[in-house]
Backbone as ProteinMPNN parsed JSONL, in Angstrom:
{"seq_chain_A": "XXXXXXXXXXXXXXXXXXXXXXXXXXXXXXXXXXXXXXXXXXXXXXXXXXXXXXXXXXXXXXXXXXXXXXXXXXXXXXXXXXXXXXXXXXXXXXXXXXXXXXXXXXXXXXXXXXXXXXXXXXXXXXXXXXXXXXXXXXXXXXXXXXXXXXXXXXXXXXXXXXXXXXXXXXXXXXXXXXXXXXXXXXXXXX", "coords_chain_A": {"N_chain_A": [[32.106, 24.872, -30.455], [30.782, 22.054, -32.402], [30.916, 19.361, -34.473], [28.286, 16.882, -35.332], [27.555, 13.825, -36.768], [26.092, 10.93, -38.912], [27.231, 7.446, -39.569], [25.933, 6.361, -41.397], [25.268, 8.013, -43.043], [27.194, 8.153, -44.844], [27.814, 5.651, -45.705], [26.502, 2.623, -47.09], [23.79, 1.58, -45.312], [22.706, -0.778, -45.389], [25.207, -2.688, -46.266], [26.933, -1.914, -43.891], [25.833, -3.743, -42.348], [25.721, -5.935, -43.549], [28.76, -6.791, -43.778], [29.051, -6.372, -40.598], [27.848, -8.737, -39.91], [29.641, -10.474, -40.412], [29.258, -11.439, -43.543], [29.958, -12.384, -46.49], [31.221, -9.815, -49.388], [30.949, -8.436, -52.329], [33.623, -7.239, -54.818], [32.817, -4.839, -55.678], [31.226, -4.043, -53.121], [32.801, -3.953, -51.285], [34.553, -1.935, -52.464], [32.488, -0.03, -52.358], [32.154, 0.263, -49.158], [35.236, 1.431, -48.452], [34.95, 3.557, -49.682], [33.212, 4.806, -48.272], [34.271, 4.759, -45.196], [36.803, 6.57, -46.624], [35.097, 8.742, -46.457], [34.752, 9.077, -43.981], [36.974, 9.751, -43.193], [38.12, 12.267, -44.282], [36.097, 13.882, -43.68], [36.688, 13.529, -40.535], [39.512, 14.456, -40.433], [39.316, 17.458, -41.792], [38.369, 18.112, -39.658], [40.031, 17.821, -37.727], [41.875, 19.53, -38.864], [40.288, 22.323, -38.188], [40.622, 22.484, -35.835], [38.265, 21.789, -34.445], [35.326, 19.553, -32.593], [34.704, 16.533, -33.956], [31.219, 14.442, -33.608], [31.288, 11.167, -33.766], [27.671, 9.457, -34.251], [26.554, 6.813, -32.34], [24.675, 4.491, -33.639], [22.083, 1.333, -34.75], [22.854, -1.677, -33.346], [23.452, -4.145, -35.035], [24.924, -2.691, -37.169], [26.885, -1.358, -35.847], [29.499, -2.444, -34.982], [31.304, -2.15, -37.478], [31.172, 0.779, -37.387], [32.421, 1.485, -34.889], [34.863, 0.389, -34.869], [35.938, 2.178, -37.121], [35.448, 4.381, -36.033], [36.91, 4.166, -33.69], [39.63, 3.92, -35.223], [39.572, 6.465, -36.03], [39.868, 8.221, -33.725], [42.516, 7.652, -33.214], [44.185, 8.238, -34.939], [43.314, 11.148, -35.024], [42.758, 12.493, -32.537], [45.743, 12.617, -31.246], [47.128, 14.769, -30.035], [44.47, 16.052, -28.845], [41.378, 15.536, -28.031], [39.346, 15.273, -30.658], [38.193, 13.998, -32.582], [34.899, 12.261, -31.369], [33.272, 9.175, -29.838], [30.319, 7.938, -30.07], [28.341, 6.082, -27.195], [26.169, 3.897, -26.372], [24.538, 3.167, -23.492], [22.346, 1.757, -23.32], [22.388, -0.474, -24.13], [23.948, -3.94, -23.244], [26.38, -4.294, -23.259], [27.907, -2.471, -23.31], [29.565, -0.897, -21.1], [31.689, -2.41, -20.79], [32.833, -2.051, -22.998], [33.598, 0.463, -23.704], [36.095, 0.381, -21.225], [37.509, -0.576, -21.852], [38.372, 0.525, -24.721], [39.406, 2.714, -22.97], [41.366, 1.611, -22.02], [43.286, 0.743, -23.903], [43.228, 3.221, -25.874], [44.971, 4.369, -23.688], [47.296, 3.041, -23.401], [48.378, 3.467, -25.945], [48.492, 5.995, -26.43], [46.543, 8.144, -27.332], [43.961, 10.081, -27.443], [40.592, 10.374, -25.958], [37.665, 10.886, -26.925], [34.215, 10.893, -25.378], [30.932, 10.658, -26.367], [28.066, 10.04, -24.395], [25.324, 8.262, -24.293], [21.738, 6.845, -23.899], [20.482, 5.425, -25.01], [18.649, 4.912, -28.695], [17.325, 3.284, -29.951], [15.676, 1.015, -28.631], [13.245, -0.617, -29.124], [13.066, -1.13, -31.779], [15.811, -2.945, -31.583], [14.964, -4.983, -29.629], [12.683, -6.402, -31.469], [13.694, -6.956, -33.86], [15.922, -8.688, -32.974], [14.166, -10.706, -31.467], [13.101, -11.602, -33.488], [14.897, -12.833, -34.969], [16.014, -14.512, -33.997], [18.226, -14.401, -31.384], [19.95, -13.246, -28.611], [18.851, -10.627, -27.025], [20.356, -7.317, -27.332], [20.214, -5.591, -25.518], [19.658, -4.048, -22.635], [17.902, -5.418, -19.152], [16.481, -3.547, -17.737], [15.491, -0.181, -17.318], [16.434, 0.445, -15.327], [18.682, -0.894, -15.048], [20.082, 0.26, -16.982], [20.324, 2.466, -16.5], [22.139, 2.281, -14.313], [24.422, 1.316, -15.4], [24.383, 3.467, -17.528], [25.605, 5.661, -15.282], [28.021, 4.334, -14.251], [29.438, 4.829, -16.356], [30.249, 7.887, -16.609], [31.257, 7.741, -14.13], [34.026, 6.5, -14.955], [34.162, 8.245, -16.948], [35.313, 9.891, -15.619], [36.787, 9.355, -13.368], [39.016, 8.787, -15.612], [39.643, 10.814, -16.522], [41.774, 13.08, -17.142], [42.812, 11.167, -19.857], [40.205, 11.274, -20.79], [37.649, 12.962, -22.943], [34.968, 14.429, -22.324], [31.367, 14.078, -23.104], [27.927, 14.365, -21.956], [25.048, 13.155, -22.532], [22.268, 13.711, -21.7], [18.752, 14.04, -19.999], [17.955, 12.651, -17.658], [18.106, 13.698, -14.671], [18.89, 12.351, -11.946], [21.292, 11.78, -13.327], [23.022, 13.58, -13.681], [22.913, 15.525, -11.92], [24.854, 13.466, -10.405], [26.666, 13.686, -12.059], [27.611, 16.014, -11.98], [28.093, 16.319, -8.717], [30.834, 14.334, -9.138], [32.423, 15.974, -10.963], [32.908, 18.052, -9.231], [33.844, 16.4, -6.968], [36.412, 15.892, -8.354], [37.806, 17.773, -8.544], [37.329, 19.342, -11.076], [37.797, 22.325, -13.162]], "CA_chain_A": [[31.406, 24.374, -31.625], [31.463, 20.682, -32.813], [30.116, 18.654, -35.829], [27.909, 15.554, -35.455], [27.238, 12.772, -38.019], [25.938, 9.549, -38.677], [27.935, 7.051, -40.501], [24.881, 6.049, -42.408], [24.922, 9.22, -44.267], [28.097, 8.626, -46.028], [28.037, 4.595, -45.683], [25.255, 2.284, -46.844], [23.633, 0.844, -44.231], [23.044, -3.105, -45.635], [26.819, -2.814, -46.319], [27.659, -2.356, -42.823], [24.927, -4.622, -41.516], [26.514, -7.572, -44.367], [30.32, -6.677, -43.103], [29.221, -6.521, -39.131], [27.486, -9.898, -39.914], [30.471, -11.406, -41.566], [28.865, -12.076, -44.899], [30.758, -12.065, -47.783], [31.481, -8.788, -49.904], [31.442, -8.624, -53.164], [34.583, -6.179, -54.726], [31.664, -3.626, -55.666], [30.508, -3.128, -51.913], [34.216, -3.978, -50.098], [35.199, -0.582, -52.505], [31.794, 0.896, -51.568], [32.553, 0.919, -47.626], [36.412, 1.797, -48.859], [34.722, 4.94, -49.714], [32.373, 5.259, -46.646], [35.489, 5.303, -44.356], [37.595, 7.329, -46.474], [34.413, 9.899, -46.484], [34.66, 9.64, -42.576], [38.314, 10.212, -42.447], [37.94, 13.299, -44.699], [35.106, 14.965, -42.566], [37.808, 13.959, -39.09], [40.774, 15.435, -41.104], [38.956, 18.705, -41.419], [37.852, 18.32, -38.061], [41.003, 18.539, -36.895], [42.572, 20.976, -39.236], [39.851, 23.179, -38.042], [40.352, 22.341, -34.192], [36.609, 21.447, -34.012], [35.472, 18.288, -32.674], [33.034, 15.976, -34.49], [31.067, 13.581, -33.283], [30.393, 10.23, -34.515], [26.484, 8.798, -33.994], [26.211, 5.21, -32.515], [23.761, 3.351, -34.54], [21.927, -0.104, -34.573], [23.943, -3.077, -32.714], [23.93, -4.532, -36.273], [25.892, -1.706, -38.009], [27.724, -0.545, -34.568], [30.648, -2.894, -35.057], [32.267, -1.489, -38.081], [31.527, 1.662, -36.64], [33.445, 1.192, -33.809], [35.966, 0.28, -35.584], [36.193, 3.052, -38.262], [35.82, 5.815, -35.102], [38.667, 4.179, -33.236], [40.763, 4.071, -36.027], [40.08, 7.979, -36.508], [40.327, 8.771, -32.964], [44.164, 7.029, -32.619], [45.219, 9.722, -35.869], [43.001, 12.774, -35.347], [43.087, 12.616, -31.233], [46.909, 12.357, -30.162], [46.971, 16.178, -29.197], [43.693, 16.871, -28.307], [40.016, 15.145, -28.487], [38.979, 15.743, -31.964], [36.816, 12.559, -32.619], [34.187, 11.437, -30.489], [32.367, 8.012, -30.176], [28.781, 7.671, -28.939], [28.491, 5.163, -27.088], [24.74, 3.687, -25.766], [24.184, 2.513, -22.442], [20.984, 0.39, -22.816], [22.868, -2.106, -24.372], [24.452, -4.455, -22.209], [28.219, -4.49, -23.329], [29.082, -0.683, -23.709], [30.072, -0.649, -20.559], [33.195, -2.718, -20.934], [33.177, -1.804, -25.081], [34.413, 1.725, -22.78], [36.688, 0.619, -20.136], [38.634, -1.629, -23.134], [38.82, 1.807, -25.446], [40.188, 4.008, -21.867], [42.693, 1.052, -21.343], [43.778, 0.832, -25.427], [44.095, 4.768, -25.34], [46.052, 4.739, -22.687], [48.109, 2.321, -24.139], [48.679, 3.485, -27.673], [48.754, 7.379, -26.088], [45.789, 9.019, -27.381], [42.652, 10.788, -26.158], [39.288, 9.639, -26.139], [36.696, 11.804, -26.914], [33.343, 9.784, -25.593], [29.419, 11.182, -25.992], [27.485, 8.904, -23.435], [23.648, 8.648, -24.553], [21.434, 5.926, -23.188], [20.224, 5.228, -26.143], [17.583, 5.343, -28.807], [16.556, 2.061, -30.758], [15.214, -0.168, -27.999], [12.056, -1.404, -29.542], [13.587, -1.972, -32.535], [16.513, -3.847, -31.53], [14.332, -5.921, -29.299], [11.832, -6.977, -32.367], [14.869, -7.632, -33.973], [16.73, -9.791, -31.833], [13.116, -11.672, -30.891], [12.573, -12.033, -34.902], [15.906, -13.16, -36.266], [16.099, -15.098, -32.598], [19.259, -13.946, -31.08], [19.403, -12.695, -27.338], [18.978, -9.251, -27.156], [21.642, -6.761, -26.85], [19.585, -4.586, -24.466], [19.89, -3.837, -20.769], [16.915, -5.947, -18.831], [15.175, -2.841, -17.864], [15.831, 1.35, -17.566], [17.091, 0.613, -14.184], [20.05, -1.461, -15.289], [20.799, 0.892, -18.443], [20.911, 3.862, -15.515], [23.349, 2.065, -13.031], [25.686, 1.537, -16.943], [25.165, 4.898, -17.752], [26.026, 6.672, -14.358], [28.879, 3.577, -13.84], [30.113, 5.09, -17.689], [30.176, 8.716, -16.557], [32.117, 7.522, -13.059], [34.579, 5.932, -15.63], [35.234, 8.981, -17.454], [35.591, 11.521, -14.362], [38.195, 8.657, -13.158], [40.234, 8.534, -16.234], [39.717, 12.607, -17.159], [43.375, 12.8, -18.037], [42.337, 10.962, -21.213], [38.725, 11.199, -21.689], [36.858, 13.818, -22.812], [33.185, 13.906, -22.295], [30.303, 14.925, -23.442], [27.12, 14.027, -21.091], [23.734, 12.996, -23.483], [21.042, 13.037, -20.827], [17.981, 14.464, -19.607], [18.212, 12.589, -16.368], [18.452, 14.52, -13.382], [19.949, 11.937, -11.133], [22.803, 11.494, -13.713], [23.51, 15.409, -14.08], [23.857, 15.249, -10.547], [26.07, 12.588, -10.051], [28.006, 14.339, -13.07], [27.922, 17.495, -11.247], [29.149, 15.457, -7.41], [32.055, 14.133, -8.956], [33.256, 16.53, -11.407], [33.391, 18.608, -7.752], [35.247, 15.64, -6.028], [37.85, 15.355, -8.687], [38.489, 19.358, -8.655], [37.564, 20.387, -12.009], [36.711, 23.784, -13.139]], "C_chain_A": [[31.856, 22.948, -31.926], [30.243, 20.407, -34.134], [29.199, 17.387, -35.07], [27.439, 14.825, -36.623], [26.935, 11.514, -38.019], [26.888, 8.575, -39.823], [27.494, 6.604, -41.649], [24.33, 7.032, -43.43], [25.568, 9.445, -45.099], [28.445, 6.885, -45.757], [26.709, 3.557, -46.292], [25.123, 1.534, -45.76], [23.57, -0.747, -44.537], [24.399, -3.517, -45.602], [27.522, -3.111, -44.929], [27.243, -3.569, -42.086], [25.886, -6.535, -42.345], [27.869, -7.454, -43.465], [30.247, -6.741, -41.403], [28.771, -8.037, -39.318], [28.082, -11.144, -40.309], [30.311, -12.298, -42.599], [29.84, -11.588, -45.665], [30.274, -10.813, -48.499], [31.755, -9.321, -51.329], [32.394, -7.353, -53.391], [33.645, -5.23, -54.799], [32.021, -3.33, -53.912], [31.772, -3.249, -50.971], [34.686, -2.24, -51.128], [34.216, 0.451, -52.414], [31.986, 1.233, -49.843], [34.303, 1.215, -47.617], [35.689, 3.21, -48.578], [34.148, 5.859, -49.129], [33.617, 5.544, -45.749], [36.27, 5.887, -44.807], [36.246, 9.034, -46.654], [34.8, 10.18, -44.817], [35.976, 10.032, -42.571], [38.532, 11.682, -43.497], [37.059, 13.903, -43.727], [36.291, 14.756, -41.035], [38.845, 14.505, -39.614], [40.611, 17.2, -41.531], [38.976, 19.216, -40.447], [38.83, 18.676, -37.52], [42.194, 19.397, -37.29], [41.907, 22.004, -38.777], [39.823, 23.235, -36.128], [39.014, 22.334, -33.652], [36.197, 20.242, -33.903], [34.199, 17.652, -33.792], [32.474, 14.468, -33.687], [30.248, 12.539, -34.25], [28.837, 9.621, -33.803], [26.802, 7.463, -33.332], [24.747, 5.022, -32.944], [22.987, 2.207, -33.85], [23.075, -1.018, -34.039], [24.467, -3.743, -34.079], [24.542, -4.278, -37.056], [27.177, -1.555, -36.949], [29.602, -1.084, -34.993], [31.662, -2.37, -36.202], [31.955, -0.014, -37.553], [32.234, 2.134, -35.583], [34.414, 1.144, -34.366], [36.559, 0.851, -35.958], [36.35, 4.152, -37.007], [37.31, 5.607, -34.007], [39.768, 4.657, -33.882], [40.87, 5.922, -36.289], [40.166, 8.712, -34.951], [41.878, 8.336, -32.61], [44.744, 7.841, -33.567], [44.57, 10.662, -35.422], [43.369, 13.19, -33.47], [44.953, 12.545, -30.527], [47.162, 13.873, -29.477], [45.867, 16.635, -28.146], [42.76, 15.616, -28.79], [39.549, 15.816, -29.553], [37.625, 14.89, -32.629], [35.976, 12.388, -31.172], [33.21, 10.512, -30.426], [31.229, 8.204, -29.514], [28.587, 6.327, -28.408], [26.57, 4.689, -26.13], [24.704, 2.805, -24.735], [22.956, 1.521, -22.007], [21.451, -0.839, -23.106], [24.067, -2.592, -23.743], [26.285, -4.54, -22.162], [28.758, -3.271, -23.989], [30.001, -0.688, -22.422], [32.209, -1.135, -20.401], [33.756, -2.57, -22.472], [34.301, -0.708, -24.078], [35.906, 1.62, -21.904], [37.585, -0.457, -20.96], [39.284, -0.236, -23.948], [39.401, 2.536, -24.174], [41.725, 2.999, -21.928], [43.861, 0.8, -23.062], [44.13, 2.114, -25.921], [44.997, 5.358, -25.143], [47.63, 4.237, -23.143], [49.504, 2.725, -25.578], [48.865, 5.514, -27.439], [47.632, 8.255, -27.052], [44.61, 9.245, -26.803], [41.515, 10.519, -26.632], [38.191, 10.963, -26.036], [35.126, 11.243, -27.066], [31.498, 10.97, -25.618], [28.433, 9.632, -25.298], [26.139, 9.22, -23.727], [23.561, 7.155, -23.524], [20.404, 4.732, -24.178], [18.653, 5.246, -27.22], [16.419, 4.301, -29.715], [16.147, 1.287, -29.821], [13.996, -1.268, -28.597], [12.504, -1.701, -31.154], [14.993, -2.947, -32.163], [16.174, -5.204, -30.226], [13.566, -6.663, -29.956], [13.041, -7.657, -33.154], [15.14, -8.996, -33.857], [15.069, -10.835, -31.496], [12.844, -12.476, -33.066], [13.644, -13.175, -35.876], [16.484, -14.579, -34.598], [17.481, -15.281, -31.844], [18.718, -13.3, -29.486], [19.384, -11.232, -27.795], [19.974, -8.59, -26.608], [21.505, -5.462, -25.724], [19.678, -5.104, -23.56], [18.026, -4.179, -20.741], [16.176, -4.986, -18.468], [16.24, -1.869, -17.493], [16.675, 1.122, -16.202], [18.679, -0.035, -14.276], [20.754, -0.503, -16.644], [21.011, 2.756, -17.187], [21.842, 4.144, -15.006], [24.429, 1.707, -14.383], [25.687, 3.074, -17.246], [25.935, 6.022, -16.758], [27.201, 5.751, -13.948], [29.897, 4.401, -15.183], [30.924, 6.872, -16.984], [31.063, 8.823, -15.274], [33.805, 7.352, -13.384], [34.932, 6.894, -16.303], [35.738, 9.795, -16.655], [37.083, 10.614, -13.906], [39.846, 8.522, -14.383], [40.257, 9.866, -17.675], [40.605, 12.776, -18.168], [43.192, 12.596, -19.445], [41.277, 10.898, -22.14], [38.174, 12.69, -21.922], [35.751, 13.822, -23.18], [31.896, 14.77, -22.614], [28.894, 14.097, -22.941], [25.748, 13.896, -22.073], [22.669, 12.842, -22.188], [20.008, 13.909, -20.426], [17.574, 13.819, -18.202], [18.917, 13.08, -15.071], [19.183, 13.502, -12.287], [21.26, 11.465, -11.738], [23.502, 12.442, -13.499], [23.793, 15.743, -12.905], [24.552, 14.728, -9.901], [27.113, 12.929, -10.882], [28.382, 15.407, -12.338], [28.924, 16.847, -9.673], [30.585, 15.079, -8.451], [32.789, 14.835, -10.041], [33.991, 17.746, -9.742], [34.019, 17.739, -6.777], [36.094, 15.656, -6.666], [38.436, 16.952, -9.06], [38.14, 19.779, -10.075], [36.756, 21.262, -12.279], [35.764, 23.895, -13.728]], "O_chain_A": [[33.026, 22.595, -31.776], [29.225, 20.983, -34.52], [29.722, 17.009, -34.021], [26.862, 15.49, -37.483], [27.457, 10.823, -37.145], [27.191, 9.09, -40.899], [28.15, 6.419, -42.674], [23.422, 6.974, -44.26], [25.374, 10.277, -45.986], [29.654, 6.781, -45.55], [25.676, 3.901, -45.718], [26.043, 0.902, -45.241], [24.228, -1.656, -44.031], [24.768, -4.535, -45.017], [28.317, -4.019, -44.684], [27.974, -4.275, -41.391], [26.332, -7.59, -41.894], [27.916, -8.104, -42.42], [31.265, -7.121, -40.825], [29.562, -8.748, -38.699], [27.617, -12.268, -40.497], [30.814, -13.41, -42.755], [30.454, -10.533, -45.509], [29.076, -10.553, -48.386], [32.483, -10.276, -51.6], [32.3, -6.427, -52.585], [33.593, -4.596, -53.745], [32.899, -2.558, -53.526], [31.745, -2.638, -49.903], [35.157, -1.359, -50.408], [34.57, 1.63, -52.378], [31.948, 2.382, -49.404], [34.702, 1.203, -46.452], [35.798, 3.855, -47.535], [34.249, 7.084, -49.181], [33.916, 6.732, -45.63], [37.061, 6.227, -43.927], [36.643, 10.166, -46.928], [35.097, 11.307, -44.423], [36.159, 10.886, -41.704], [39.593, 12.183, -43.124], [37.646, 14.527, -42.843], [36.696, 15.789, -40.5], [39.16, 15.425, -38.86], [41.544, 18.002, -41.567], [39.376, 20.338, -40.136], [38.837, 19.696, -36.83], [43.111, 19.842, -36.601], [42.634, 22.997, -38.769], [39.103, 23.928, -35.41], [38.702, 22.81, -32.56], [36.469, 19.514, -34.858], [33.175, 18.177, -34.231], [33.236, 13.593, -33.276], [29.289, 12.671, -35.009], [28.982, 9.307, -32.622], [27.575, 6.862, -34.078], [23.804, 5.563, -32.366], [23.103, 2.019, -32.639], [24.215, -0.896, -34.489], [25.672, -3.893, -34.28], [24.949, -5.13, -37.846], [28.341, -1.652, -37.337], [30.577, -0.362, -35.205], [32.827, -2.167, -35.858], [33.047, 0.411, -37.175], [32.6, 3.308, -35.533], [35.023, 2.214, -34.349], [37.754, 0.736, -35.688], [37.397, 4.8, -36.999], [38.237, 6.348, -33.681], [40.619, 5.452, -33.483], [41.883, 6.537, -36.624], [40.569, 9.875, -34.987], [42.348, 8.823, -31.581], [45.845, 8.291, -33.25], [45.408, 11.55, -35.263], [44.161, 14.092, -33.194], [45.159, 12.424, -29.32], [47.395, 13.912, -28.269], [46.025, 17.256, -27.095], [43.123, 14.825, -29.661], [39.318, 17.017, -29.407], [36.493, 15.207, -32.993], [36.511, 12.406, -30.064], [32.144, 10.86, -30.934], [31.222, 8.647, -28.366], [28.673, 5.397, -29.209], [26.074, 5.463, -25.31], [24.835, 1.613, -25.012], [22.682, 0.867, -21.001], [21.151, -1.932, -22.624], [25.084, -1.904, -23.651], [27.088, -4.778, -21.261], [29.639, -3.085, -24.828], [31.2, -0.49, -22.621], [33.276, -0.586, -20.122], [34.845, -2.913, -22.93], [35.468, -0.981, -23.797], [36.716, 2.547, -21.885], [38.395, -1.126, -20.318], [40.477, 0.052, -23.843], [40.257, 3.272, -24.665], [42.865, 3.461, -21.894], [45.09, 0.732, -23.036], [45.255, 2.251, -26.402], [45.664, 6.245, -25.675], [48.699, 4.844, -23.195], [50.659, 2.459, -25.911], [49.357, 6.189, -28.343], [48.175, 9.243, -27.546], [44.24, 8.684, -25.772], [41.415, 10.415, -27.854], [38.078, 11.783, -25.124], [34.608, 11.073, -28.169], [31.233, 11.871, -24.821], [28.295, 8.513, -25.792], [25.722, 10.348, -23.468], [24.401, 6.573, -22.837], [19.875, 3.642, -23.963], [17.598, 5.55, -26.662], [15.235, 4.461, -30.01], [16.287, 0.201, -30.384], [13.984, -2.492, -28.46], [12.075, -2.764, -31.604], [14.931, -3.963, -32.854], [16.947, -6.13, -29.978], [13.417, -7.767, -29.433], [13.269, -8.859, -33.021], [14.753, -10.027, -34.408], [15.383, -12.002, -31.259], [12.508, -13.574, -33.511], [13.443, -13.906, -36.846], [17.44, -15.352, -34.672], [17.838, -16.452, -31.711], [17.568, -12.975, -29.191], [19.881, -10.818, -28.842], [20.535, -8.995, -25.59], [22.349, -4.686, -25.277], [19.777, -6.318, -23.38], [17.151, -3.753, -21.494], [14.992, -5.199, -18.727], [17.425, -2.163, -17.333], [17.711, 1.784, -16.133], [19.638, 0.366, -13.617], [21.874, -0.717, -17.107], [21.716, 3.757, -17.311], [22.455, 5.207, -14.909], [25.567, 2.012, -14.028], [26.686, 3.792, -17.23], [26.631, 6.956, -17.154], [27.731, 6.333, -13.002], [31.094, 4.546, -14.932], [32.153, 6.925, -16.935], [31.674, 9.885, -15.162], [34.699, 7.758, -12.641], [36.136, 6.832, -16.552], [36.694, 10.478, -17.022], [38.217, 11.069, -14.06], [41.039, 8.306, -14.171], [40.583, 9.928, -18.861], [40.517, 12.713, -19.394], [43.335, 13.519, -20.247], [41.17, 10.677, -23.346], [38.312, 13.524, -21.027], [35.389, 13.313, -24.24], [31.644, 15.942, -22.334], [28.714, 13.065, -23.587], [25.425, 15.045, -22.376], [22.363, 11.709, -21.815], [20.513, 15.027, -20.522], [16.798, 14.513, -17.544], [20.045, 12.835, -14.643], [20.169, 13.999, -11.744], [22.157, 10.922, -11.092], [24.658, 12.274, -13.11], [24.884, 16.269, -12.684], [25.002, 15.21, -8.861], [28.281, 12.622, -10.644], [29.572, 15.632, -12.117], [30.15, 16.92, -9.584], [31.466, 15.923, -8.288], [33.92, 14.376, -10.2], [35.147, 18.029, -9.426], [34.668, 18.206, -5.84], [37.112, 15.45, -6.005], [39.407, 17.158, -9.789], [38.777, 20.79, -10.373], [35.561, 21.342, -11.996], [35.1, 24.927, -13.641]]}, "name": "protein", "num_of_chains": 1, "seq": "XXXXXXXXXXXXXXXXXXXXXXXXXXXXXXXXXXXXXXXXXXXXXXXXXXXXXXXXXXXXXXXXXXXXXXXXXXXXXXXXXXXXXXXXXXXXXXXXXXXXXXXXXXXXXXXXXXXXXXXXXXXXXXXXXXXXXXXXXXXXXXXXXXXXXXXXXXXXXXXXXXXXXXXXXXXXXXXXXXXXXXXXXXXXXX"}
């Protein structure tokens, strides 16, 4: 059994979008997202009094960054035993892949366990109107074929660094589920 959640259900969303954008805060909305992250670290502090994991949502590119943030920070307390937290992380956009292989090597580092859900993601057409509107490059993978060879390069990336990851597979692609299936059978597990 696990939980999932979005952070936008106990955060406002303009809040994170002002704070990922590094606009100024007034005290109001710096002790409104105070109270968004101590809602998330109440729902992971259950989580892992109850030995059940939860997972956090990834979001918009525009919110993502304090999200990131806020799920690290609760996977480095609720994870040092066990995967308890887990980040989502979206493969269409072009810099998960090393967002990932920065969190396995910071982990490793700091000694706790990573608990990752790998989607591929689900805003594309909005964060392409976006990004074309506010005129910024886009943070999307150039087409499905490059967000395939990131998500099955992501999924290579956790089978290699098992030990500390634990994974949870988002896909309806059959040549991922079989490349998940090949190398969970090269690296022996049950």
């Amino acid at each position: 059994a696990f939980s999932a959640m979005k952070v936008t259900g106990i955060a406002d969303a303009e809040l994170l979008a002002k704070q990922d954008g590094g606009r100024e805060l007034s005290k109001e909305e710096k002790t409104s997202l105070v109270r968004g992250k101590a809602r998330l670290e109440a729902i992971c502090k259950v989580a892992a009094e109850l030995g059940q994991p939860v997972f956090v949502d990834a979001e918009e590119s525009w919110i993502q960054k304090t999200i990131d943030i806020w799920t690290e920070e609760m996977m480095e307390t609720y994870n040092q035993k066990k995967p308890i937290v887990y980040q989502t992380i979206q493969m269409y956009r072009h810099d998960r892949l090393g967002y990932f292989s920065n969190l396995i090597k910071i982990a490793t580092e700091r000694g706790y366990f990573i608990g990752i859900k790998i989607v591929r993601g689900a805003y594309i057409e909005k964060e392409n109107e976006r990004a074309n509107e506010l005129g910024y490059p886009t943070p999307m993978q150039p087409n499905k074929a490059a967000s395939d060879r990131e998500y099955n390069a992501a999924l290579r990336e956790s089978i290699l660094h098992i030990d500390r990851v634990a994974l949870c597979a988002g896909t309806h692609n059959e040549e991922s589920a079989a490349l998940l299936a090949v190398l969970i059978d090269e690296k022996g597990i049950p």
